[in-house]
FIFIVO-311349 format. One record per residue (C-alpha): residue in three letters; x, y, z; chain. Coordinates in nm, 4 decimals, always signed. Example, Ala and Ser with C-alpha at 12.3 -4.5 7.8 and 13.67 -1.06 7.14 Angstrom:
<nodes>
  aa       c1       c2       c3 ch
 ala  +1.2300  -0.4500  +0.7800  A
 ser  +1.3670  -0.1060  +0.7140  A
</nodes>
This chain:
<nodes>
  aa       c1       c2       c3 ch
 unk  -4.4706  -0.8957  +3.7076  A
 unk  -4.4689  -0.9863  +4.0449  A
 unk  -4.3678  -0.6625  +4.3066  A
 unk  -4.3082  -0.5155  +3.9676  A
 unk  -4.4244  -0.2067  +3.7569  A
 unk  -4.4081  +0.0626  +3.4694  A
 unk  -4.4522  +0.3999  +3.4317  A
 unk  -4.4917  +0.6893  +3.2431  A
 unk  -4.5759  +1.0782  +3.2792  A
 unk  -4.7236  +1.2030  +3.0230  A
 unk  -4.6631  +1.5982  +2.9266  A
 unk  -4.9162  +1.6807  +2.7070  A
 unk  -5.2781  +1.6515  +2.7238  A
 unk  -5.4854  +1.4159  +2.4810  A
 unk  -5.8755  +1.3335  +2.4740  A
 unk  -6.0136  +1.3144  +2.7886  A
 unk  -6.3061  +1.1119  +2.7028  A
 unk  -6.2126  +0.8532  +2.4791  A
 unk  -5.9671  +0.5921  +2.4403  A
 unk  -5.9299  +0.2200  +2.4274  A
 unk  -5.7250  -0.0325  +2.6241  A
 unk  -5.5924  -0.3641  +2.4698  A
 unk  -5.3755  -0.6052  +2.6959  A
 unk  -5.3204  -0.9881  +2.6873  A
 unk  -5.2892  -1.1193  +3.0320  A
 unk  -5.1637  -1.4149  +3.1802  A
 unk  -5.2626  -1.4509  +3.5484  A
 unk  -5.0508  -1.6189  +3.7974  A
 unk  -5.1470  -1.6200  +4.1844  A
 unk  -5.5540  -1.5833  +4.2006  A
 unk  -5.7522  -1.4312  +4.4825  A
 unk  -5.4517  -1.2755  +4.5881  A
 unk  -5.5791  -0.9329  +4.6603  A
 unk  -5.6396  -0.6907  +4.4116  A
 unk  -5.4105  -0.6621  +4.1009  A
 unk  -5.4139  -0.3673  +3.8716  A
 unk  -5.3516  -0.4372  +3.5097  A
 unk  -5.3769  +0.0070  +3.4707  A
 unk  -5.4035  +0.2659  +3.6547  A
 unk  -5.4565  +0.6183  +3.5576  A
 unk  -5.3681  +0.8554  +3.8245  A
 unk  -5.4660  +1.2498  +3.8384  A
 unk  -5.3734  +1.4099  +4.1398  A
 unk  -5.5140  +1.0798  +4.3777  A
 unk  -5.8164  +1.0667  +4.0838  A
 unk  -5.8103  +0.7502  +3.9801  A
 unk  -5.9070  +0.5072  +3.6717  A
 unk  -5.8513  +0.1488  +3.7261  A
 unk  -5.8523  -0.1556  +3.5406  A
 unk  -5.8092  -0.4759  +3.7425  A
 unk  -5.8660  -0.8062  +3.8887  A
 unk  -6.0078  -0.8569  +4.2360  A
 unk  -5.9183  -1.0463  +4.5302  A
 unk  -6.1987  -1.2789  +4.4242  A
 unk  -6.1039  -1.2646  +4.0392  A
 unk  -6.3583  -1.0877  +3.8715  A
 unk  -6.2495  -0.7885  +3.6719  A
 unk  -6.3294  -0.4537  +3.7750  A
 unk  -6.3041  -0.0696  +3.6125  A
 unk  -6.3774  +0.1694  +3.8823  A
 unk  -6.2588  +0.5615  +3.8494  A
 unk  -6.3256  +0.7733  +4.1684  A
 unk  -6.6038  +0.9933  +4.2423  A
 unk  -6.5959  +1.2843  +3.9633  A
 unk  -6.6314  +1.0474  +3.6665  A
 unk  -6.8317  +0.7585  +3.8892  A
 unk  -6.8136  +0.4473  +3.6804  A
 unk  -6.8034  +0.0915  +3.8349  A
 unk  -6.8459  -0.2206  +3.6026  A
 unk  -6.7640  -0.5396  +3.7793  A
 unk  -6.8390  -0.9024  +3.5932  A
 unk  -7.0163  -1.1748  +3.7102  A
 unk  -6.8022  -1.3975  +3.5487  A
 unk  -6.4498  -1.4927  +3.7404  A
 unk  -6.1333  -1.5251  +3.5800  A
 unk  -5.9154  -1.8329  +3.8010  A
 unk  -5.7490  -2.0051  +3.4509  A
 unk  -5.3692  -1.9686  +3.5375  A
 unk  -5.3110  -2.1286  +3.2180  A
 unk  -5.4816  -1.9631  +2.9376  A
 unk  -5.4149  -1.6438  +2.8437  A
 unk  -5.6919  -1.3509  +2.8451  A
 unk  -5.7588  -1.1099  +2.5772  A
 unk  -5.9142  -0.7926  +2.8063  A
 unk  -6.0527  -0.5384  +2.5864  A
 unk  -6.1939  -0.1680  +2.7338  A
 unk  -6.3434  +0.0966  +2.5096  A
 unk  -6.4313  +0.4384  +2.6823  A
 unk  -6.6469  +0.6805  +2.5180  A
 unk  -6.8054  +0.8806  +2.7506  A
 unk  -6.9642  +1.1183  +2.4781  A
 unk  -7.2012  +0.8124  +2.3705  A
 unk  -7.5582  +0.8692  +2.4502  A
 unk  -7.6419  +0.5695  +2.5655  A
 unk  -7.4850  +0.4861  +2.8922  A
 unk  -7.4229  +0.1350  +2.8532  A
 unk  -7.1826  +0.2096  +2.5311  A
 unk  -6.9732  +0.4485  +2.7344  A
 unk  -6.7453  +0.1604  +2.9065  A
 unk  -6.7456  -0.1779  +2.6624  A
 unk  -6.5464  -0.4949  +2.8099  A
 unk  -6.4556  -0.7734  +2.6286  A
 unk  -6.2556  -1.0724  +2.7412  A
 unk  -6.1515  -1.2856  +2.3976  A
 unk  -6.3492  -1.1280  +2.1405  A
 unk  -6.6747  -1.1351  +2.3290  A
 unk  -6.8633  -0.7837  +2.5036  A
 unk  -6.9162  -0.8712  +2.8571  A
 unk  -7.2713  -0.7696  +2.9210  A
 unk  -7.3502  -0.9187  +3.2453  A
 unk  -7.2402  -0.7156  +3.5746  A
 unk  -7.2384  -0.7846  +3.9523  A
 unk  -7.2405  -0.3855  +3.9315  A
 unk  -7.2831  -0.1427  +3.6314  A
 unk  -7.2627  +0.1975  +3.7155  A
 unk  -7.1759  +0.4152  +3.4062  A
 unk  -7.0378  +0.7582  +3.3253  A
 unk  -7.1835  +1.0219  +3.2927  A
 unk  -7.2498  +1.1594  +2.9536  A
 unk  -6.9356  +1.4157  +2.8627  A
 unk  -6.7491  +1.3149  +3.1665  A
 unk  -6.4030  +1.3732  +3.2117  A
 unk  -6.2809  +1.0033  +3.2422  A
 unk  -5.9214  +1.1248  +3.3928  A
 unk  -5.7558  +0.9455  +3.1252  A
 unk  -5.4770  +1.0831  +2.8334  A
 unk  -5.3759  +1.4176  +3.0896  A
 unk  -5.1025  +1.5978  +3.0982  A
 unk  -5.0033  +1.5562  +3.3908  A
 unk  -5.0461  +1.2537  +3.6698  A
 unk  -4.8666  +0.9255  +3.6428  A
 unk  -4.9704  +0.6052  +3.3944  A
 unk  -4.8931  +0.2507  +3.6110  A
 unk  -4.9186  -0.0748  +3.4085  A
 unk  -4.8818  -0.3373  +3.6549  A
 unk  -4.9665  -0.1805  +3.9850  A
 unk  -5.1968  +0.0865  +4.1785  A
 unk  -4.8241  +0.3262  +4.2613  A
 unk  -4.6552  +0.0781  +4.5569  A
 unk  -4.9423  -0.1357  +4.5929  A
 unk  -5.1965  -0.3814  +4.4042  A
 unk  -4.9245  -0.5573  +4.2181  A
 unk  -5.0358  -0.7707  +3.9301  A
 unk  -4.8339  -1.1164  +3.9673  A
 unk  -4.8744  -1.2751  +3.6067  A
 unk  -4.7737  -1.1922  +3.2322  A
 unk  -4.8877  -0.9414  +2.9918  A
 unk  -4.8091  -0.9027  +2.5971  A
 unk  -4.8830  -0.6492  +2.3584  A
 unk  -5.0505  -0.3682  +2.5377  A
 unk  -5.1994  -0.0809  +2.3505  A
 unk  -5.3306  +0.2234  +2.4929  A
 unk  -5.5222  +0.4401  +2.2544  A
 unk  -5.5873  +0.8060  +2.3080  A
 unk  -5.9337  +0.9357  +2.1239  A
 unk  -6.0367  +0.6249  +1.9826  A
 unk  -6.2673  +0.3631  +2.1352  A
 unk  -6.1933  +0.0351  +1.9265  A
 unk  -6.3838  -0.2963  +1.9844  A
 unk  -6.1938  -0.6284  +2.0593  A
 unk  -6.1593  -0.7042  +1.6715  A
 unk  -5.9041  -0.4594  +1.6227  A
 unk  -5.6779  -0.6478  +1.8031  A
 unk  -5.7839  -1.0220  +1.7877  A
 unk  -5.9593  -1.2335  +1.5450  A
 unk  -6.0964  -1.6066  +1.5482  A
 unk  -5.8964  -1.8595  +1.4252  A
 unk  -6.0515  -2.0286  +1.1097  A
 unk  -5.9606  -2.3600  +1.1423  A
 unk  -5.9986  -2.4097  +1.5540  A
 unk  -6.2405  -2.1227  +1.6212  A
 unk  -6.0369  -2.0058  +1.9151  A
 unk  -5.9799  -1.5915  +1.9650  A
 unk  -5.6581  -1.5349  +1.8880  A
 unk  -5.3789  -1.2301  +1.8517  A
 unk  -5.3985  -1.0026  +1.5911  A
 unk  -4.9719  -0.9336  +1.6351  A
 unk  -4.9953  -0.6619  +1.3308  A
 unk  -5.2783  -0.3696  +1.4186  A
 unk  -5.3890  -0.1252  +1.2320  A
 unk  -5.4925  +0.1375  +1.5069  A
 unk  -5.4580  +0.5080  +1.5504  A
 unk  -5.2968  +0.5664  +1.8620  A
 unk  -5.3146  +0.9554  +1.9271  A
 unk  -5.0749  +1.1841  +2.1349  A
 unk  -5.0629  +0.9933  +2.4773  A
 unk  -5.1000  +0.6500  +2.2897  A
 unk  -4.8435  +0.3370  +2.3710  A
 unk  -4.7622  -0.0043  +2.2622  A
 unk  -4.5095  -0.1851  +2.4519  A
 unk  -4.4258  -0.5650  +2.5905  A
 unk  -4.4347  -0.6454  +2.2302  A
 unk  -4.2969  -1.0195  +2.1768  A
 unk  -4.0950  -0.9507  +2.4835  A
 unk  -4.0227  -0.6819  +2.7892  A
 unk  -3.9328  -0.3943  +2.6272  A
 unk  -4.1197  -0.0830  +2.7609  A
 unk  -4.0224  +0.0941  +2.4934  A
 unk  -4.2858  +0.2370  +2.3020  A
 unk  -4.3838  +0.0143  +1.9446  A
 unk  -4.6287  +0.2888  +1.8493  A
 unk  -4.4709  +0.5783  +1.6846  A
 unk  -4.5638  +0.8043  +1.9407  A
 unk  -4.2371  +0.8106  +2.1417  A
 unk  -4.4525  +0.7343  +2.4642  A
 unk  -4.1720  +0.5238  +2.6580  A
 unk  -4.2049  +0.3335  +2.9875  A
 unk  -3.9603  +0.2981  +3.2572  A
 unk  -3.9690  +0.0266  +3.5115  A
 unk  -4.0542  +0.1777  +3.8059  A
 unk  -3.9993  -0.1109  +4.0726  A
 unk  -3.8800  -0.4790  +4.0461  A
 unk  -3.7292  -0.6947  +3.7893  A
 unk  -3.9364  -0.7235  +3.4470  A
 unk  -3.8789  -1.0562  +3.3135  A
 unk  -3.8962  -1.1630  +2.9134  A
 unk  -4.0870  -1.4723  +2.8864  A
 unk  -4.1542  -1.7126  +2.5512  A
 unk  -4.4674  -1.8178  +2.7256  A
 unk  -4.7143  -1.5654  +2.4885  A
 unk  -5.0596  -1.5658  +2.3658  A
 unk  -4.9568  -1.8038  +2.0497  A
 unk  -4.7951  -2.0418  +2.2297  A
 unk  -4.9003  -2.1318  +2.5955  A
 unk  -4.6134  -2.3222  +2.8107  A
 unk  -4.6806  -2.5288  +3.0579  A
 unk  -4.6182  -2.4054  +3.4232  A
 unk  -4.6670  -2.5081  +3.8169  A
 unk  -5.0833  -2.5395  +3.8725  A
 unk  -5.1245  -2.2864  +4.1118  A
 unk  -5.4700  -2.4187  +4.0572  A
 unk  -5.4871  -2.7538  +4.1856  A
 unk  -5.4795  -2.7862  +4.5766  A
 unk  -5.3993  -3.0181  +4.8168  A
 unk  -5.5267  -2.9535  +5.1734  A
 unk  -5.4643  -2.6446  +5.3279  A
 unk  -5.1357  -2.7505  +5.5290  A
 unk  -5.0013  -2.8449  +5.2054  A
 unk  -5.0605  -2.5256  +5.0077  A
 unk  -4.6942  -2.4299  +4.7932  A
 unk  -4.6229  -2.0452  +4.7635  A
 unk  -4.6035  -2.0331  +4.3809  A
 unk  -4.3938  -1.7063  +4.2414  A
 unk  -4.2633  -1.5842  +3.8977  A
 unk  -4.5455  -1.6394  +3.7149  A
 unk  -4.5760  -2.0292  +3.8583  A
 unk  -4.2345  -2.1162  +3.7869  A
 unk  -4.1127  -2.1236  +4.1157  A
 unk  -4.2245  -2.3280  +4.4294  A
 unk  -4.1372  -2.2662  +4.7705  A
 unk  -4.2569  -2.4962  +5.0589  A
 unk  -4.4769  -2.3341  +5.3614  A
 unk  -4.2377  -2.4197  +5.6681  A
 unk  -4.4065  -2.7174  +5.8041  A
 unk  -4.2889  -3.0074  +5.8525  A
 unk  -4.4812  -3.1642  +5.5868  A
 unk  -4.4603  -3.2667  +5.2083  A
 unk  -4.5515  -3.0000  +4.9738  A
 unk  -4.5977  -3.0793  +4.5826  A
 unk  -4.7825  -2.9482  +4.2436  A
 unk  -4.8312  -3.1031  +3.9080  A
 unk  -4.8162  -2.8915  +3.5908  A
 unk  -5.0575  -2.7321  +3.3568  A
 unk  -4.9908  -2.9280  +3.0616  A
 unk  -5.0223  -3.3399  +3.0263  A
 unk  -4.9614  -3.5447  +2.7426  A
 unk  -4.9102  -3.8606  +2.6183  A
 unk  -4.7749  -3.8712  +2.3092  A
 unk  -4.4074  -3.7120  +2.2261  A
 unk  -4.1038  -3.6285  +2.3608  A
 unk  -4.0589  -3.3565  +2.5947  A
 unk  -3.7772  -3.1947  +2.8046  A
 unk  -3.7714  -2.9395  +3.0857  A
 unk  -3.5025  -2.8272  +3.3570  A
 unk  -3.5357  -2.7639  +3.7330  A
 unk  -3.2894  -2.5605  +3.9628  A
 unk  -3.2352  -2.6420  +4.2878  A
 unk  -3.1713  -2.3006  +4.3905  A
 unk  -3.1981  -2.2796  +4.7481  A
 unk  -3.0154  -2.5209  +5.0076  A
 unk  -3.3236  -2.5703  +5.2788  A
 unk  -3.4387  -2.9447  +5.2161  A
 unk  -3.2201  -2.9808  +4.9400  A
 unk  -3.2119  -3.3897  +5.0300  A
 unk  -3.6034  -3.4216  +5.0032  A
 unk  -3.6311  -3.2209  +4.6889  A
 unk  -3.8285  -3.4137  +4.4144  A
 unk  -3.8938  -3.3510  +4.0238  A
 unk  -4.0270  -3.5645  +3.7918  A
 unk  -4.3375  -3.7141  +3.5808  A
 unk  -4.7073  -3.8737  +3.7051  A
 unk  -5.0103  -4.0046  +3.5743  A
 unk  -5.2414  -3.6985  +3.5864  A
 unk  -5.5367  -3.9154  +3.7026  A
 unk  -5.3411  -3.9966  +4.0136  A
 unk  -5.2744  -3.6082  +4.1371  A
 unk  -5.6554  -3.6053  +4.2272  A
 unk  -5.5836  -3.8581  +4.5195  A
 unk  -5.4368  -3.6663  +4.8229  A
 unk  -5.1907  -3.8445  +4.8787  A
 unk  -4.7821  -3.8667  +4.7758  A
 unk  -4.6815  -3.8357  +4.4078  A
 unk  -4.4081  -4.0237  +4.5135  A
 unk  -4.5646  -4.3529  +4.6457  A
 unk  -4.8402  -4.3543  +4.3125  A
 unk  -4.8039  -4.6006  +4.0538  A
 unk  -4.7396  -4.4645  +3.7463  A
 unk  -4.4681  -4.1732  +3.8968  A
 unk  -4.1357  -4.1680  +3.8452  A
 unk  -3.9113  -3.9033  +4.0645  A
 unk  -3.5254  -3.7998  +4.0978  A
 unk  -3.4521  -3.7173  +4.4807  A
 unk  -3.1468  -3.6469  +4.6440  A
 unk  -3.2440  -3.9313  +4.9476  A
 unk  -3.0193  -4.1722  +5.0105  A
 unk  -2.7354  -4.0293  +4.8484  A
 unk  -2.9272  -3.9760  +4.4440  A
 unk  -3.2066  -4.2763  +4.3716  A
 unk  -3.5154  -4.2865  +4.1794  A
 unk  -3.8752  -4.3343  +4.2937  A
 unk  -4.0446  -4.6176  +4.0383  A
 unk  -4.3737  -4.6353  +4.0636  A
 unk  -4.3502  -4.5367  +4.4136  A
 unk  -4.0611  -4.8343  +4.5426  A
 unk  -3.7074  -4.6340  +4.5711  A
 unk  -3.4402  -4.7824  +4.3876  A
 unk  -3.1177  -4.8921  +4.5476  A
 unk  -2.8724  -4.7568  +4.3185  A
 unk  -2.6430  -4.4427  +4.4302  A
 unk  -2.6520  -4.2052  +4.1277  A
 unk  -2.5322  -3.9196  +4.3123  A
 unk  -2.6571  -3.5907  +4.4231  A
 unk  -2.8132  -3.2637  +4.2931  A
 unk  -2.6513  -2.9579  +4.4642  A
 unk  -2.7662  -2.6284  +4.4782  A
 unk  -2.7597  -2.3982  +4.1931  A
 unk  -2.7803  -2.7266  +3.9620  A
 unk  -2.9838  -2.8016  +3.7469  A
 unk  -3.1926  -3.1370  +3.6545  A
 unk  -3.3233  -3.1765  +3.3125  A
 unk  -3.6260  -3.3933  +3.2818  A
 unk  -3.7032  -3.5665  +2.9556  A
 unk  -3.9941  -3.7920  +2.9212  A
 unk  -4.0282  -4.0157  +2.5793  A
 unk  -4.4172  -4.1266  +2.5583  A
 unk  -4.3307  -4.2108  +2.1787  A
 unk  -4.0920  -4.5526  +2.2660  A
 unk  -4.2641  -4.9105  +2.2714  A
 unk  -4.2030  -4.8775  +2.6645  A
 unk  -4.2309  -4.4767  +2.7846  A
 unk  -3.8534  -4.3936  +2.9266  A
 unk  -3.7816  -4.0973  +3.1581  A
 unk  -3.4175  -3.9750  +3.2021  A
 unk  -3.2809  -3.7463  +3.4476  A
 unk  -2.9868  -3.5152  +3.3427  A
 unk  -2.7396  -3.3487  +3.5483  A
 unk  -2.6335  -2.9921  +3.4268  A
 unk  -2.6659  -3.1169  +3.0471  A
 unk  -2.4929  -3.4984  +3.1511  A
 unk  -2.7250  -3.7792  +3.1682  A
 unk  -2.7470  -3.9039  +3.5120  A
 unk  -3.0389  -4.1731  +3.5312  A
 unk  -3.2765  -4.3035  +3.3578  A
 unk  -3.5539  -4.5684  +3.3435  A
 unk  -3.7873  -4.7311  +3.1608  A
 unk  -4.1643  -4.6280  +3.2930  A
 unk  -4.4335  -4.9153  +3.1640  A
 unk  -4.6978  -4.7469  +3.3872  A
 unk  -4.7083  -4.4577  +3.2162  A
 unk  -4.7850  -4.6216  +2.8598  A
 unk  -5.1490  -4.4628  +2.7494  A
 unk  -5.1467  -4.2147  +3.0382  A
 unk  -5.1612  -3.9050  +3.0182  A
 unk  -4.8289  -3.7764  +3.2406  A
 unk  -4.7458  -3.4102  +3.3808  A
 unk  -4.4820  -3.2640  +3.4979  A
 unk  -4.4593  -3.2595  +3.8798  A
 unk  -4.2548  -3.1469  +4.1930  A
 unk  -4.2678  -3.2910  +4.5710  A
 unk  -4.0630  -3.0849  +4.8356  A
 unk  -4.0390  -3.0754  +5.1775  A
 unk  -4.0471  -2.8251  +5.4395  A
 unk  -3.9096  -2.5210  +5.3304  A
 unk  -3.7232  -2.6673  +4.9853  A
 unk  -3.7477  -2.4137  +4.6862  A
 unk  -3.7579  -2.5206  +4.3299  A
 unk  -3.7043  -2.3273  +4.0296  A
 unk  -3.8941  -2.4613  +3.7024  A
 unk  -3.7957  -2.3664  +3.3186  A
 unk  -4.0130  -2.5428  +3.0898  A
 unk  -3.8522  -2.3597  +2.7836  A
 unk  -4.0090  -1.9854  +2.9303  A
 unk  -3.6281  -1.9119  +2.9234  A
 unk  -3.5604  -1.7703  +3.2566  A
 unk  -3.5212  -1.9127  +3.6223  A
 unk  -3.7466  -1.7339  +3.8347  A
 unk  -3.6320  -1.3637  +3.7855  A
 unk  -3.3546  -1.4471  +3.6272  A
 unk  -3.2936  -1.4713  +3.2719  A
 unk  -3.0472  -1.6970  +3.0649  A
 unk  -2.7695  -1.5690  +2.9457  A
 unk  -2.4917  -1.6697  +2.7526  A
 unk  -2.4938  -2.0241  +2.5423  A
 unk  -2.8520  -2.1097  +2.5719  A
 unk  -3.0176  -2.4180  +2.3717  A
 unk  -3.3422  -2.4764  +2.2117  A
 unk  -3.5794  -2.7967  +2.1348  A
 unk  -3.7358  -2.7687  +1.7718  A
 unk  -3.6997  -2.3801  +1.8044  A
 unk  -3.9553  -2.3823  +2.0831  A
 unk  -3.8346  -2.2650  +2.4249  A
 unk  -3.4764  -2.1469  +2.5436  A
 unk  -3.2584  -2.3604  +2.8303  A
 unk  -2.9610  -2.3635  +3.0313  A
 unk  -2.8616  -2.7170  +2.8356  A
 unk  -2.8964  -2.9019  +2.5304  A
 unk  -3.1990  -3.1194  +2.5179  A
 unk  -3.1915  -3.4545  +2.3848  A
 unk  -3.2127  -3.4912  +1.9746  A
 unk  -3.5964  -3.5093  +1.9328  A
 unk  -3.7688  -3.3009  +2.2433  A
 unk  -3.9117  -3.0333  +2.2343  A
 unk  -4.0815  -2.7892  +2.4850  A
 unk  -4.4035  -2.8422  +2.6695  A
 unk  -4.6242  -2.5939  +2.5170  A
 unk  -4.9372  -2.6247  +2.2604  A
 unk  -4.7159  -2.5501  +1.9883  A
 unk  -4.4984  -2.8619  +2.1204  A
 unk  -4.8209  -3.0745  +2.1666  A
 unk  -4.8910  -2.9702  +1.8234  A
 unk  -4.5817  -3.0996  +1.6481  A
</nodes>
């Protein structure tokens, strides 16, 4: 949701003390300033919900209803997805139940600051008037990952078990996709399985997107895909802007090697993703392929590490092996192409092909990778741009259209993968 938000004004007036939030969130770039995930906005009064520059999770609302909770606990995973949970009942007599917090089924109890309503207090939420932002504080504060299923709920507070539940057989808090809630007059329920913004709750409460480009996304709280690890770092002359929810790279301008491995490894399977070499800086010294994840903790190349094997467009289209460049000319990627990469950890000797806008285009066995555990990875230089779909069905803001292709049903492409592959995501690690 990058630069991107919804909104809604809501004409009539609902309960002014109660109500219950309910958002899965998916967070992308971390300590990047402050990202609101709600705000509720009366006349410059405001309720907030969001994470801070240093990723803890704050609700603040101004100085008539003067609540502050802020956690201890930081929230950096850009890889798992959060289950945030608020229940506001200001009407409680005990100050501590007016605001509850829970991220994946558990109450958050433990508070850098915990300043509560209070009692009766007009929590400025479900007016009549004022504006509802999901995504962003108005023009600013823009939340740069993924959300799913967001209820708002107008006169009830609900706990976190209304909406998730732990799995029985891995213990893991997981989505609860049918509810069974009560959503009152200025309720909502939208990005359900998608990015519709129209309202799934019966109330009629629809969203319009106020600013930016809202992108659908098969990454979701039931099936995690693997993206760019805005996470792991270099040094700090090497650090990649990562957009689009970590799905795109773009190099800082120096005149230096920039690269990122993924979020998911394996080493069993088959597994198939595309890249789009959308932009024509550096297009030559653009690289995309597999490594060892053990060898992205060395600072040093991808390219030049044993157990690597990259496409680049040096030297008129040749492979780097382990980190030697071969001599063969398999030709070039050009912009607005796209390279599929599928990686077979399944065959006596691992193989890794390289495909050309659905045409194979070179391949090679990869002994060095036998018993690793690989990742997907990306070197580029200067101020090259890559574009990464690893089934999430859309090139940076752009979605596909048209013929599109899936691997097992997981994941949507541009091409047809190979017979046999499938997506990287834990439902694909889990075939």
């Amino acid at each position: 949701m990058a630069n991107t938000n919804v909104l809604r004004n809501p004409s009539s007036a609902g309960n002014s003390e109660v109500g219950t939030l309910s958002v899965w969130t998916k967070r992308a770039n971390i300590t990047n300033g402050n990202q609101n995930i709600i705000t509720l906005d009366q006349s410059g009064t405001y309720f907030e919900l969001y994470y801070k520059s240093t990723d803890e999770i704050q609700v603040y609302a101004t100085s008539h209803t003067n609540a502050d909770l802020t956690t201890k606990r930081k929230f950096r995973d850009t890889n798992a997805w959060y289950h945030v949970v608020l229940a506001i009942d200001s009407t409680q007599s005990t100050a501590s139940n007016r605001l509850k917090l829970y991220i994946n089924g558990e109450q958050i109890t433990d508070f850098f600051t915990a300043t509560y309503p209070g009692q009766g207090n007009n929590m400025y939420i479900n007016q009549g008037s004022g504006t509802i932002n999901v995504g962003s504080l108005g023009s600013s504060n823009y939340y740069t990952g993924s959300m799913s299923h967001f209820h708002w709920i107008d006169g009830t507070a609900y706990d976190a078990s209304a909406f998730g539940e732990t799995d029985a057989t891995t213990g893991e808090w997981k989505i609860k996709t049918n509810v069974s809630v009560t959503y009152g007059t200025n309720g909502f329920f939208i990005l359900k399985d998608g990015n519709s913004v129209t309202d799934q709750s019966g109330q009629g409460n629809n969203f319009t997107v106020s600013n930016g480009t809202l992108t659908k996304t098969e990454d979701n709280p039931s099936n995690v895909f693997c993206t760019n690890n805005y996470s792991w770092k270099q040094e700090s002359s090497r650090y990649l802007t990562h957009t689009r929810g970590n799905t795109m790279i773009s190099g800082g301008g120096s005149a230096t090697w920039y690269q990122t491995p993924g979020t998911l490894a394996f080493n069993s399977g088959k597994f198939y993703w595309e890249c789009k070499y959308n932009a024509a800086t550096n297009l030559t010294q653009n690289h995309a392929g597999v490594i060892d994840y053990e060898k992205t903790q060395e600072n040093v190349q991808f390219r030049s590490q044993t157990g690597s094997v990259f496409f680049t467009n040096e030297d008129g289209g040749e492979m780097h092996i382990d980190g030697p460049a071969t001599t063969a000319d398999y030709g070039t990627i050009g912009q607005n192409d796209i390279l599929g990469v599928a990686v077979d950890m399944d065959a006596t000797t691992p193989t890794v092909k390289f495909y050309k806008n659905g045409s194979l285009h070179a391949s090679t066995n990869a002994a060095s990778l036998a018993g690793k555990f690989v990742t997907p990875a990306q070197m580029i230089y200067q101020s090259g741009e890559f574009q990464l779909n690893f089934g999430n069905g859309a090139f940076g803001s752009t979605q596909l259209t048209g013929t599109t292709y899936q691997a097992n049903g997981l994941g949507i492409f541009q091409y047809q993968p190979p017979t046999g592959y499938t997506a990287l995501s834990t439902k694909g690690l889990n075939l």
